[in-house]
PAKE-136348 format. One record per residue: chain; x, z, y of N, C-alpha, C in turn. Coordinates in Angstrom, 2 decimals. Each point is the difference from the previous one (the first is absolute). Layout:
! PAKE-136348
PT   chain       n.X       n.Z       n.Y      ca.X      ca.Z      ca.Y       c.X       c.Z       c.Y
PT       A         X         Z         Y         X         Z         Y         X         Z         Y
...
! end
This chain:
! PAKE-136348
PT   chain       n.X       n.Z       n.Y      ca.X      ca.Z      ca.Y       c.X       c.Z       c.Y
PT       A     39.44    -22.91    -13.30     -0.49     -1.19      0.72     -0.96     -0.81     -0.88
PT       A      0.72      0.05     -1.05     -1.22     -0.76     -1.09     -1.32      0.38     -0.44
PT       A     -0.33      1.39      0.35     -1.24      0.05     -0.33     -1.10      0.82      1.22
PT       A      1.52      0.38      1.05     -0.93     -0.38      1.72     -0.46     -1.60     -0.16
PT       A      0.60     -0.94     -0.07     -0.52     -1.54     -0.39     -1.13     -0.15     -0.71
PT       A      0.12      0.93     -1.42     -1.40     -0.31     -0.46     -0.95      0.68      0.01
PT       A     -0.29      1.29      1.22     -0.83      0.59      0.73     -0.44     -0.86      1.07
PT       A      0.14     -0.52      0.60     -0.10     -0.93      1.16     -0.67     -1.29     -0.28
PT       A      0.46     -0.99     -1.60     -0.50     -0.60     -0.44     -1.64      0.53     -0.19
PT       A      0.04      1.02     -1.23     -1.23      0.64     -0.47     -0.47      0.49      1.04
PT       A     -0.36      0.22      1.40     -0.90      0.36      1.04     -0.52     -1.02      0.87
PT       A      1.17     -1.13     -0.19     -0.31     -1.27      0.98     -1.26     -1.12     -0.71
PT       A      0.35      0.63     -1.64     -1.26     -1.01     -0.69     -1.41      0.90      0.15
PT       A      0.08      1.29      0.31     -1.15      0.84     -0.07     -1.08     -0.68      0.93
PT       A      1.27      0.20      1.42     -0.44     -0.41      1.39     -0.79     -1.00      0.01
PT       A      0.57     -1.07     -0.69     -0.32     -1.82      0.10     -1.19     -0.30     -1.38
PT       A      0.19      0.37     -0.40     -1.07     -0.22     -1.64     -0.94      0.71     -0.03
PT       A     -1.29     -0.07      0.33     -0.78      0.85     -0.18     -0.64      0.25     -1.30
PT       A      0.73     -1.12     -0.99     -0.90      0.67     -1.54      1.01      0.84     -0.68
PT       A      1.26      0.46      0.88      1.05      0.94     -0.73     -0.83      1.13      0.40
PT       A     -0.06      1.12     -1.42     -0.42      0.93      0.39      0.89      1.38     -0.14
PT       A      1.41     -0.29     -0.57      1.07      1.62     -0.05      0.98     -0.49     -0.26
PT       A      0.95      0.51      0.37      1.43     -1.01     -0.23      0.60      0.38     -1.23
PT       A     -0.81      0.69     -0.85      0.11     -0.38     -1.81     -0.28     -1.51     -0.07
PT       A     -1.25     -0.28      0.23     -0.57     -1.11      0.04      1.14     -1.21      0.49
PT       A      0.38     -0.35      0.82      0.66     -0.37      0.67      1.32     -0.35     -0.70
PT       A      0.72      1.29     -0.38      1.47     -0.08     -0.36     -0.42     -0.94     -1.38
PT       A     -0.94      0.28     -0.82      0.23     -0.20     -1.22     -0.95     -1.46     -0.15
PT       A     -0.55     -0.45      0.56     -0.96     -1.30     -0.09      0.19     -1.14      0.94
PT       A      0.92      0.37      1.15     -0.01     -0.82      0.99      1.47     -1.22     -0.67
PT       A     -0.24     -1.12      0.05      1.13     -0.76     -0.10      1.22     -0.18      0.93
PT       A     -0.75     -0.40      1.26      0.82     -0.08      1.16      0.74      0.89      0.44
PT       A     -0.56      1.37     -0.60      1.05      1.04      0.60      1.36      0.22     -1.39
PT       A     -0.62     -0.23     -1.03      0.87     -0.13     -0.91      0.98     -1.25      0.11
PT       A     -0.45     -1.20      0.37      1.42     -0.67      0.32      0.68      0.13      1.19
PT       A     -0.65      0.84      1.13      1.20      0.93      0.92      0.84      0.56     -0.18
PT       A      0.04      0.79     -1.16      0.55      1.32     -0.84      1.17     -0.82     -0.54
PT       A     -0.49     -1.06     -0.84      1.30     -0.69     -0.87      0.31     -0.82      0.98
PT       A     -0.01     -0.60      1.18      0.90     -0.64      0.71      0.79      1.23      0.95
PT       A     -0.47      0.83      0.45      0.93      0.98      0.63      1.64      0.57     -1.32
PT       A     -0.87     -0.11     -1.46      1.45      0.09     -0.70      0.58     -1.11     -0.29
PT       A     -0.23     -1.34     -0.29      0.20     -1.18      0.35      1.13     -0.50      1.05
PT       A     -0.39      0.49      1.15      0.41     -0.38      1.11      1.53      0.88      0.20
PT       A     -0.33      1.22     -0.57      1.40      0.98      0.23      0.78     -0.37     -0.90
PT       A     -0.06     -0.50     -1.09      0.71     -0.76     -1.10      0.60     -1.12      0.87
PT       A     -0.67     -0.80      0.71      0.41     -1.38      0.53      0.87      0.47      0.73
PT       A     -0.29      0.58      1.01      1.21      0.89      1.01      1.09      0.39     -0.53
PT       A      0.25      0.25     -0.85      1.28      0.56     -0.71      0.52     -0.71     -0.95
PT       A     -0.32     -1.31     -0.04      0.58     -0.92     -0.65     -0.33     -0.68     -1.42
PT       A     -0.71      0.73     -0.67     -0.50      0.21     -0.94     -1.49     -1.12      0.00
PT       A      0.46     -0.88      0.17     -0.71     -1.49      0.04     -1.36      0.10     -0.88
PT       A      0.79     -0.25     -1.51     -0.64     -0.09     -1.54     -0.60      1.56      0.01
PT       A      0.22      0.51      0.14     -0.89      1.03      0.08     -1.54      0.03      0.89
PT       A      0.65      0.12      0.96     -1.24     -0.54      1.09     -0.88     -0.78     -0.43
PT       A      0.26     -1.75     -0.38     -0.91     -0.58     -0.43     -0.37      0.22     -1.06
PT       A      0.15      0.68     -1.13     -0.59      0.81     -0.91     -0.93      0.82      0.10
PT       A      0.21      0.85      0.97     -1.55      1.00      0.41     -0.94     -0.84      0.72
PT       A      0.73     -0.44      0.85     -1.35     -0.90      0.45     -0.89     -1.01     -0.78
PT       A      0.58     -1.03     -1.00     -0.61     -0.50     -0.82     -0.67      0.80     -1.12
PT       A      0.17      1.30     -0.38     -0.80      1.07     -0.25     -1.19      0.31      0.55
PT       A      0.13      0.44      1.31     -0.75     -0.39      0.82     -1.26     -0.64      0.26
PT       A      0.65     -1.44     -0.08     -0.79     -1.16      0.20     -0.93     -0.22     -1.30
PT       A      0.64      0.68     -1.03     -1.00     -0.22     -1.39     -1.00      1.35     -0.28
PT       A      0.69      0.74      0.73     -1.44      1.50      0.15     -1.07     -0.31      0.91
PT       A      0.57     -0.61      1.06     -0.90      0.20      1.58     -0.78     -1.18     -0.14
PT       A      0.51     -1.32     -0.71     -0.27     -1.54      0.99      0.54     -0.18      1.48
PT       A      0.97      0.93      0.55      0.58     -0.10      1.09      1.06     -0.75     -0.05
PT       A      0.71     -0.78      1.07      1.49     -0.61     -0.67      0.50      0.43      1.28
PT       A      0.97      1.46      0.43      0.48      0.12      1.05      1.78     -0.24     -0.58
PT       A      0.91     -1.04      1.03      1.74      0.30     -0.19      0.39      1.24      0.36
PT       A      0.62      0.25     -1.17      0.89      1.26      0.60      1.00      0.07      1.58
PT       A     -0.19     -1.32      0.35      0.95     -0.13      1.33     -0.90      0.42      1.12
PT       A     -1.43     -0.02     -0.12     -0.95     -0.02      0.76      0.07      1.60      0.94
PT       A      0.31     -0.14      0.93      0.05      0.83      1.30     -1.41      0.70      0.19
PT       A     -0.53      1.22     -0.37     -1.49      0.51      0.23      0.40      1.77      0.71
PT       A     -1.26     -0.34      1.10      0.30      1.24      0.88     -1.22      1.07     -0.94
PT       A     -0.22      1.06      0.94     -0.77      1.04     -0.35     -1.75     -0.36     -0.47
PT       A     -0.60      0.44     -0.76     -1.55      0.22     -0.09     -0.53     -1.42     -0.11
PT       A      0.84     -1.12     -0.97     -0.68     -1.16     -0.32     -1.17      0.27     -0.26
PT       A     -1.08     -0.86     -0.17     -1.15      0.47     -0.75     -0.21     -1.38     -0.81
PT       A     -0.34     -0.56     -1.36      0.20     -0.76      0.11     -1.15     -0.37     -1.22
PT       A     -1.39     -0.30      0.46     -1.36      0.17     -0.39     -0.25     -1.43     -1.05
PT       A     -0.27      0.83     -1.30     -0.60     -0.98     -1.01      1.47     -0.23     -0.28
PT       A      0.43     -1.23      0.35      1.52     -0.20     -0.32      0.43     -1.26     -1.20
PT       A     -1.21     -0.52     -0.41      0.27     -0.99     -1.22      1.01     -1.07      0.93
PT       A      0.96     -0.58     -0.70      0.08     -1.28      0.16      1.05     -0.18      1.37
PT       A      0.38      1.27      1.35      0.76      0.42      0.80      1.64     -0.58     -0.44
PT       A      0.36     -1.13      0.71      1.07     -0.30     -0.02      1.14      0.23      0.91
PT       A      1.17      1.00     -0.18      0.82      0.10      1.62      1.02     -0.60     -0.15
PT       A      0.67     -1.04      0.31      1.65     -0.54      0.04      1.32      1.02      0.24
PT       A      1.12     -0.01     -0.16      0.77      0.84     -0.05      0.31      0.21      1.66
PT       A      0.33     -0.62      0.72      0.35     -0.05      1.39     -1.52      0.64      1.14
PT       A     -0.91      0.32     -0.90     -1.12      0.52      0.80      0.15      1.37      0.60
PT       A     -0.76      0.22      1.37      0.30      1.37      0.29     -1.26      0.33      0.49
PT       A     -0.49      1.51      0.01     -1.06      0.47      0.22      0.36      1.44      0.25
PT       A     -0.80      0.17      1.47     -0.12      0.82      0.84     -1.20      1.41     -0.95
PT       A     -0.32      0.54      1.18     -0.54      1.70     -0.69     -1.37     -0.67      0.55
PT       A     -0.78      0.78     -1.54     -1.51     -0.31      0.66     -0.71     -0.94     -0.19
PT       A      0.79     -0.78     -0.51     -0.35     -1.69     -0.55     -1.33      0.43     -1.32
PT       A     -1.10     -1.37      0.31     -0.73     -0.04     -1.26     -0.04     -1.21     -0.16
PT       A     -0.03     -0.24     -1.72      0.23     -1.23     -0.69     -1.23     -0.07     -0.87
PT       A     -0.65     -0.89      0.07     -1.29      0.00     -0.93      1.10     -1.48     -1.14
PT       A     -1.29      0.25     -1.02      0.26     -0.84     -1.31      0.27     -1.62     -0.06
PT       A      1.12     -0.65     -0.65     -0.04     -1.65      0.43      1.25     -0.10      0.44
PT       A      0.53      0.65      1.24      0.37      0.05      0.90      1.68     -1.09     -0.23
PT       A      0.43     -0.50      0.68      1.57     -0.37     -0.08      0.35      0.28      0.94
PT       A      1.24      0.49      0.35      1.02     -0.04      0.94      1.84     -0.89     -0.31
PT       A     -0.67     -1.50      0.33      1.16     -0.52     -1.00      0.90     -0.71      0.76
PT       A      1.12     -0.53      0.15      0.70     -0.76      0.23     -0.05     -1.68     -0.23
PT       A      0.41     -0.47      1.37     -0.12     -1.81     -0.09      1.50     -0.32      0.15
PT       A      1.32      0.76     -0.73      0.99     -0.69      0.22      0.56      0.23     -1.83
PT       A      1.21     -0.41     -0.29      0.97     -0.18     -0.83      1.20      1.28      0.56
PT       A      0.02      0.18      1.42      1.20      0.62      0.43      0.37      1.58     -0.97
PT       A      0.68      0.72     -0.25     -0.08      1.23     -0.30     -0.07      0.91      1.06
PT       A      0.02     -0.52      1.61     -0.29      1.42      1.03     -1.34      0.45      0.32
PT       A     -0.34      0.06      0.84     -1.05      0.39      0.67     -1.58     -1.47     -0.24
PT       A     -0.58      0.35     -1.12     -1.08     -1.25     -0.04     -1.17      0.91     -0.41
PT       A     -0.79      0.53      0.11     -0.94      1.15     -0.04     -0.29      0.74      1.33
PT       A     -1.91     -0.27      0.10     -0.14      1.00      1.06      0.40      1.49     -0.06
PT       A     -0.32      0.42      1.49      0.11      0.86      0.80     -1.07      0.82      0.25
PT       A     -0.45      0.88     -0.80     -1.60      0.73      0.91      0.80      1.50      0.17
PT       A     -0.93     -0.37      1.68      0.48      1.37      0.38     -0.87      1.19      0.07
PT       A     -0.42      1.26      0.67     -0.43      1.20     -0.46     -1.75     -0.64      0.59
PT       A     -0.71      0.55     -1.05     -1.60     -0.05      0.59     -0.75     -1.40     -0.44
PT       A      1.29     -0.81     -1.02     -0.95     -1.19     -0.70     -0.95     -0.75     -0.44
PT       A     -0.82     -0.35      0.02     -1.50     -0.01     -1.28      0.45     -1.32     -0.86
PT       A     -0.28     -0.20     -1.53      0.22     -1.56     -0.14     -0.88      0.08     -1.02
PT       A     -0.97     -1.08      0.38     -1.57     -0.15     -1.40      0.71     -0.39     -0.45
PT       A     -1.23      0.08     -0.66      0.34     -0.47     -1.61      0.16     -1.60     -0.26
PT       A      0.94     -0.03     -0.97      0.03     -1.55      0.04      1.05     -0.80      1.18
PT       A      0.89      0.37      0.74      0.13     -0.29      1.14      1.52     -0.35     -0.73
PT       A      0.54     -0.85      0.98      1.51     -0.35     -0.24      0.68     -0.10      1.19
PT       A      1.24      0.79      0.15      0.81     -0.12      0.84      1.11     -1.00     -0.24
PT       A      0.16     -0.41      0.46      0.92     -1.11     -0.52      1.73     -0.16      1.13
PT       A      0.50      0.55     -0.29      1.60     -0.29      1.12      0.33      1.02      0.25
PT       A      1.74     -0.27      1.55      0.42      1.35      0.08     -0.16     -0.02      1.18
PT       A     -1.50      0.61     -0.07     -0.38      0.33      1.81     -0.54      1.42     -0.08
PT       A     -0.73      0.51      1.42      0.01      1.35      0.09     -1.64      0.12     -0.15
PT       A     -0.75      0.24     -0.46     -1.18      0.54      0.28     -0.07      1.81      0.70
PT       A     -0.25     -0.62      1.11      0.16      1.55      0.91     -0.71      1.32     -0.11
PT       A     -0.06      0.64      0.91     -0.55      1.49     -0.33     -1.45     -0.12      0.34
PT       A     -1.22      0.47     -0.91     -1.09     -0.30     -0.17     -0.65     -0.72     -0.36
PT       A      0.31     -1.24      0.03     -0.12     -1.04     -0.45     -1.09     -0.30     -1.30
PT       A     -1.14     -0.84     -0.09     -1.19      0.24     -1.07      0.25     -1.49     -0.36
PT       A      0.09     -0.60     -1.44      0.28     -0.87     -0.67     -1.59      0.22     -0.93
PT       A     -0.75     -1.44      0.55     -1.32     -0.35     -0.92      0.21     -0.10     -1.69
PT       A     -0.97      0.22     -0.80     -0.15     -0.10     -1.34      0.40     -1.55      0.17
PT       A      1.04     -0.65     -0.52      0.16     -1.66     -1.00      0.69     -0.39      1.30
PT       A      0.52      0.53      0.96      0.79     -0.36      1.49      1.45     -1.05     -0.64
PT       A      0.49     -0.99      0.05      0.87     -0.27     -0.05      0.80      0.26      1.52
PT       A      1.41      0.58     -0.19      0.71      0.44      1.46      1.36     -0.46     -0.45
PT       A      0.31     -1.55      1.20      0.63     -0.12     -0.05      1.13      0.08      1.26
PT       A     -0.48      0.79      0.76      1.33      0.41      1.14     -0.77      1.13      0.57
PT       A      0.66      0.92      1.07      0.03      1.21      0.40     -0.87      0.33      0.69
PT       A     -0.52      1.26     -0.80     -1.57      0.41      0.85      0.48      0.99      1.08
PT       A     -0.45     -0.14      1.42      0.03      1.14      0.78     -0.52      1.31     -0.31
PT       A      0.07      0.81      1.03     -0.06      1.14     -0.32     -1.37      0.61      0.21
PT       A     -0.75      0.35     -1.06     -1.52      0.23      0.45     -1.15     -0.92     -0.41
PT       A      0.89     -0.92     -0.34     -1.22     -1.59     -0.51     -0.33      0.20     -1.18
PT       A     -1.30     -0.77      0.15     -0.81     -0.37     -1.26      0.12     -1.85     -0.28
PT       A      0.78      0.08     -1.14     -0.53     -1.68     -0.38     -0.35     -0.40     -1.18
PT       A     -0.25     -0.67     -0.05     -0.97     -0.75     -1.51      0.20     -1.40     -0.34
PT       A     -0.47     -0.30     -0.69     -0.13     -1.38     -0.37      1.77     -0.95     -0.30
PT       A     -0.52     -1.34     -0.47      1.36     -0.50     -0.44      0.18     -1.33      0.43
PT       A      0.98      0.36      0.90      0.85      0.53      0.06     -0.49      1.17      0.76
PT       A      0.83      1.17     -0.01     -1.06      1.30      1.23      0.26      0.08      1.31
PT       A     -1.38     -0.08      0.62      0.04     -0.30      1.29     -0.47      1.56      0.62
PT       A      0.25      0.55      1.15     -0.70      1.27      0.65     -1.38     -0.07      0.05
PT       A     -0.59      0.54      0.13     -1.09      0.50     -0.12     -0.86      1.08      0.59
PT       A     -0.97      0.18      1.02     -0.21      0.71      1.05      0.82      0.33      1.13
PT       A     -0.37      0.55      0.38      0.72      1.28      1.28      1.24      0.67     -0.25
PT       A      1.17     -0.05      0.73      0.92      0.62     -0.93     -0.24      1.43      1.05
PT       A      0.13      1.14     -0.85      0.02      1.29      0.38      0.45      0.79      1.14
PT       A     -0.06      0.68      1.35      0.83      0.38      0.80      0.91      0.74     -0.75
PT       A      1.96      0.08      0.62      0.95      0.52     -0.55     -0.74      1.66      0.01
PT       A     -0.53      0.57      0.84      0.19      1.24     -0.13     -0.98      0.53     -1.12
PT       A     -1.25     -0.80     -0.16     -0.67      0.20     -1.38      0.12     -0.04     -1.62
PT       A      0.48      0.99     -0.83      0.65      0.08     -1.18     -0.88     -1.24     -0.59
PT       A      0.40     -0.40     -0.84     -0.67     -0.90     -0.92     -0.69      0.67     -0.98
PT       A     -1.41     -0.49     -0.49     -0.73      0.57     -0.91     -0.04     -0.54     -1.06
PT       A     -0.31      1.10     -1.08      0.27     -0.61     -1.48     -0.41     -0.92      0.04
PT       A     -0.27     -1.05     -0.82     -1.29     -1.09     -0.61      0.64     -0.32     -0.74
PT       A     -1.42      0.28     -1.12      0.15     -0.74     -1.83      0.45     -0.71     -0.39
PT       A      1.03     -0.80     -0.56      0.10     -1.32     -0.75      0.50     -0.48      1.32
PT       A      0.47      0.53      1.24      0.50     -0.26      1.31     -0.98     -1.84      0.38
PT       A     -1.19      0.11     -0.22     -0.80     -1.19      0.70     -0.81      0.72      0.88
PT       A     -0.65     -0.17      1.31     -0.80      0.21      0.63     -1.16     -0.29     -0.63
PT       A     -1.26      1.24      0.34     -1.23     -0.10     -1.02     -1.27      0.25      1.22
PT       A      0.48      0.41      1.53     -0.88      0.44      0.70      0.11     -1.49      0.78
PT       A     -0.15      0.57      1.21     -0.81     -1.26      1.13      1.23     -0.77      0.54
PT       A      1.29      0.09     -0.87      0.84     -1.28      0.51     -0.11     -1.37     -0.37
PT       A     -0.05     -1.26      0.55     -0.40     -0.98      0.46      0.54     -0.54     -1.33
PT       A     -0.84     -0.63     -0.99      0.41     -0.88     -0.98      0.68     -1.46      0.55
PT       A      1.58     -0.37     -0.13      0.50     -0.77      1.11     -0.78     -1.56     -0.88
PT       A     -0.55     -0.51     -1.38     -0.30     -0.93     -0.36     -1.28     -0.29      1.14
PT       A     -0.66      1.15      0.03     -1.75      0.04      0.98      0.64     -0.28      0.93
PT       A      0.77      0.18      0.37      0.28      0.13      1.90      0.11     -1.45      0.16
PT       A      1.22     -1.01     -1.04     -0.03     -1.11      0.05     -0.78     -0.60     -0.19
PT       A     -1.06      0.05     -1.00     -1.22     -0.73      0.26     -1.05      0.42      1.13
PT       A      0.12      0.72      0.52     -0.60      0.62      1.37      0.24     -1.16      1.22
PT       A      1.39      0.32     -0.06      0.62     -1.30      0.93     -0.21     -1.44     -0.50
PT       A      0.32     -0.62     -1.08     -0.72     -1.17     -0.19     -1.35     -0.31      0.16
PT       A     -1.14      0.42     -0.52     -1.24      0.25      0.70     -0.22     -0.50      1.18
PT       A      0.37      1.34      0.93     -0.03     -0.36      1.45      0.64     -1.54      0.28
PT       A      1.04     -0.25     -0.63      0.88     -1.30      0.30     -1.17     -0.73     -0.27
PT       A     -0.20     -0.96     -0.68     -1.05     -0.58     -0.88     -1.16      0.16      1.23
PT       A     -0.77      1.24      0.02     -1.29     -0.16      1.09      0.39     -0.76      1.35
PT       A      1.67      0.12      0.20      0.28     -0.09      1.58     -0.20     -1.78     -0.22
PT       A      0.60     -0.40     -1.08      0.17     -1.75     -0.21     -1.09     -0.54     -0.03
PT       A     -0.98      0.41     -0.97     -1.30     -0.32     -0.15     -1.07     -0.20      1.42
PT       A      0.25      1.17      1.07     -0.60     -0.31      0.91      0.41     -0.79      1.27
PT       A      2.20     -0.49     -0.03      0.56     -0.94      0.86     -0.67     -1.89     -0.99
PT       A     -0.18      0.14     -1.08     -0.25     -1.02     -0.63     -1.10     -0.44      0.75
PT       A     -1.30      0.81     -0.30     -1.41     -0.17      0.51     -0.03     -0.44      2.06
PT       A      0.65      0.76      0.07      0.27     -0.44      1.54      0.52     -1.30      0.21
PT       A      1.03     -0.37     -0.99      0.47     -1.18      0.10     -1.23     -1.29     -0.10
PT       A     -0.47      0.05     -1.17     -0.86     -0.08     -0.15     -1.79     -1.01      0.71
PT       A      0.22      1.03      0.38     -0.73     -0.12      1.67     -0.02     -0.57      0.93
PT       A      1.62      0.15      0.20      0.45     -0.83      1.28     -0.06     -1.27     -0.53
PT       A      0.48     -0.55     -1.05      0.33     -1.09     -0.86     -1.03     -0.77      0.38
PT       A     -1.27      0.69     -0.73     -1.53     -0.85      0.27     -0.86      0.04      0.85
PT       A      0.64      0.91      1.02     -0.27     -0.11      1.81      0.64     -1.31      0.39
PT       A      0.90     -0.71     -0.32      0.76     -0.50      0.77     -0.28     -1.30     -0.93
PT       A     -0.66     -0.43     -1.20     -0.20     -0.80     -0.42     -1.42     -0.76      0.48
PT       A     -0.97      0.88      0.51     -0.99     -0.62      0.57     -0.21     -1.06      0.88
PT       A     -0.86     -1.18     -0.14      0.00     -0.91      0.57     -0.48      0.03      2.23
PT       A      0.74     -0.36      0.29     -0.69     -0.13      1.38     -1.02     -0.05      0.59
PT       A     -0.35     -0.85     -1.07     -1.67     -0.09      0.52     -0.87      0.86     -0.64
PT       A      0.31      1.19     -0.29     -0.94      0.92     -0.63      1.08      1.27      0.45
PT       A      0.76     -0.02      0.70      0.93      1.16      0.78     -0.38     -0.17      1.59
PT       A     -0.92      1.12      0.39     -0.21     -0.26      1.40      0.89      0.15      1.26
PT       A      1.25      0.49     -0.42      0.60      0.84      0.32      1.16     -1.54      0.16
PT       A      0.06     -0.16     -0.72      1.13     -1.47     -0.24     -0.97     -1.26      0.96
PT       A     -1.29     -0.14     -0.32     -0.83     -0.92      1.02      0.44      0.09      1.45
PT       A     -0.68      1.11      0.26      0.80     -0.02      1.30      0.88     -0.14      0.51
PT       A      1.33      0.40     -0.56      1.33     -0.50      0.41     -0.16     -1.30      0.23
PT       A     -0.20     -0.82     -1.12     -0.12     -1.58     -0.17     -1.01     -0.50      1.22
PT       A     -0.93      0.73      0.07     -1.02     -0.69      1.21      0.76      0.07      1.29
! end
């Protein structure tokens, strides 16, 4: 199982990295796949009780890779987990198959409790770089997390969000359409920058006032004119 695991690893970075060029290359230079390796023995240590052990390889680990994954940390099949400096996971975190983690990254906890305080990503992830998950909510299946996204509650399934706090972002996907990779999981093609959109709409706001003002306006100094130079008012009076 352990090294069906790290066949699967080494083909999933082939797939996704296009400056990997042989999975010599790969096994022996890549960081991220190297702190996969020591948290999968990490983690089987933790499982069996063997606490101090566990956090021993992993803080090993963390001083080979720059990765800091807990040995408690729950990880499914074919992480990929690109660049990798600086990647923080909390112990209560869980992660689905398929998941990619670019560099920066946190997945941390906002409680004191010892249960469940660490996200949830499930299979088909993206999370830029720089991005922080923060709590114990679910980020769902497909799901694309912007480069520097602060996320602080549960992304549906298929969404893109960004910004901070992170808000959705475009179109969310029909269910029956797989989700497609994207880099650093930010949208880079023709989805709607949501800062433009808001100033799009203010704009328009603004032109709409500017031209009820001017109307006002108008009437104001229609209606200020004297009688005797309003022919329209003469006559009444006559």
């Amino acid at each position: 199982m352990i090294f069906k695991n790290l066949r699967d690893d080494i083909a999933n970075v082939l797939r996704l990295d296009p400056a990997a060029r042989s999975s010599l290359e790969v096994l022996l230079c890549y960081p991220g796949l190297h702190a996969v390796m020591f948290h999968r023995l990490a983690h089987w240590l933790w499982q069996r009780g063997w606490l101090v052990a566990g956090r021993f390889v992993s803080a090993i680990s963390r001083m080979l890779t720059g990765i800091e994954i807990h040995p408690g940390v729950k990880i499914g099949r074919r992480l990929f987990i690109d660049h990798g400096l600086g990647i923080v996971i909390g112990e209560t975190a869980e992660i689905g198959d398929d998941v990619t983690i670019y560099q920066g990254v946190t997945l941390g906890g906002t409680s004191l409790n010892r249960g469940k305080r660490h996200p949830t990503l499930e299979d088909d992830v993206i999370v830029g770089a720089g991005a922080k998950v923060l709590g114990a909510f679910t980020v769902h299946r497909g799901a694309r997390i912007g480069a520097n996204a602060v996320v602080l509650q549960e992304v549906p399934e298929g969404v893109s969000v960004a910004g901070i706090p992170a808000k959705p972002i475009g179109e969310r996907p029909k269910p029956e359409k797989a989700p497609e990779f994207m880099p650093y999981g930010t949208p880079c093609d023709d989805t709607p920058d949501p800062i433009a959109c808001q100033l799009s709409v203010l704009h328009g706001e603004v032109a709409r006032l500017r031209a009820r003002l001017a109307a006002l306006e108008e009437e104001r100094v229609g209606s200020s004119v004297p009688a005797a130079f309003d022919p329209a008012r003469r006559s009444v009076n006559e």
